[in-house]
C-alpha positions as CSV (number, residue, x, y, z in Angstrom):
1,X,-196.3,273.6,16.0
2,X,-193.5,272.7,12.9
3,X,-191.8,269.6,14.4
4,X,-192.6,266.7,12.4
5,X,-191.0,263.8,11.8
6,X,-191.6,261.8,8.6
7,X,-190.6,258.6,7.7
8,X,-189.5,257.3,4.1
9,X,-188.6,253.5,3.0
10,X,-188.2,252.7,6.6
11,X,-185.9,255.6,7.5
12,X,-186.4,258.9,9.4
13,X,-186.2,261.4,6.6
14,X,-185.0,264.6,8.7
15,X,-181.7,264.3,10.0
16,X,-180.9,267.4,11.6
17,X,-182.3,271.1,11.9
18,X,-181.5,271.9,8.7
19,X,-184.4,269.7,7.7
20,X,-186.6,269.2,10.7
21,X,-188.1,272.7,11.4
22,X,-188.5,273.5,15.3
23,X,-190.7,276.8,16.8
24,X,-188.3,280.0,16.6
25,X,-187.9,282.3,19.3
26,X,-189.6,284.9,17.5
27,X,-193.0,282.6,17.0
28,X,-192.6,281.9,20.9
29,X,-195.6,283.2,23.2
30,X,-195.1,284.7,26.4
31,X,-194.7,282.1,28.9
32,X,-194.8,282.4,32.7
33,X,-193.2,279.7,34.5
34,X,-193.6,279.1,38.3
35,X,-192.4,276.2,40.3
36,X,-194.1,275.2,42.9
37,X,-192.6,272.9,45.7
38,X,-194.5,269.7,46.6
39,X,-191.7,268.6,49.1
40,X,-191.5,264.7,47.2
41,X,-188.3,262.8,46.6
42,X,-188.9,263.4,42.8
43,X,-189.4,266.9,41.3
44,X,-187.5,270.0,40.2
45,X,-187.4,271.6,36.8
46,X,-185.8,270.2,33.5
47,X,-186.8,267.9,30.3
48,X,-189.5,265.9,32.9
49,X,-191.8,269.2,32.1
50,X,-191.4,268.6,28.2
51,X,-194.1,266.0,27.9
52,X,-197.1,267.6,29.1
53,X,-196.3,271.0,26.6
54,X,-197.8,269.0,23.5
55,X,-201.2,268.0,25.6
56,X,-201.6,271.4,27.0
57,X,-201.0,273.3,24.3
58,X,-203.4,271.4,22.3
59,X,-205.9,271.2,25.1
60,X,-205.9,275.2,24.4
61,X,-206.3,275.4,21.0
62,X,-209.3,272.9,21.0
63,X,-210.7,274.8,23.5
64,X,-209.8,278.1,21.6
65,X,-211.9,276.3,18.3
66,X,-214.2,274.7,20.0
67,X,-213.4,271.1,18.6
68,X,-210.9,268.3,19.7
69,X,-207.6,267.9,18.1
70,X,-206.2,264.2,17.4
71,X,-203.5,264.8,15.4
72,X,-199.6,266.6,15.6
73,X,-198.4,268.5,14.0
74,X,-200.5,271.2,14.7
75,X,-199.2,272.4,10.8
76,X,-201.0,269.6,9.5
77,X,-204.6,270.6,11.1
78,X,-207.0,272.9,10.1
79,X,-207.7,274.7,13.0
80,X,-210.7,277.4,11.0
């Protein structure tokens, strides 16, 4: 939703969290997590579950507005 990463004379401008702005708890919704075994070699719960949160939680806003989304950060969109 905030995290953005921007990039000046070749060089990452943020360099920590004082200057690269993340989602606080308080702006967090209510999130229901359930693992599900599949019984595979590969699996479990950790950072592999990180990169699908960006498509899904765009894939529910566009179909919350009715329009497709190409671009992150969400703070950068006009979503109305």
């Amino acid at each position: 939703m905030h995290e953005e990463s921007t990039v000046q004379n070749g060089r990452i401008r943020q360099t920590n969290f004082h200057d690269y702005r993340i989602l606080r708890l308080a702006e967090m919704p209510k999130v229901e997590t359930v693992i599900v075994a599949n019984g595979d070699f590969w699996g479990g719960i950790g950072e592999p579950t990180v990169s699908v949160v960006a498509p899904a939680v765009v894939n529910a806003v566009s179909a919350a507005i009715g329009r497709p989304l190409r671009d992150l950060p969400l703070k950068n969109v006009k979503l109305v």
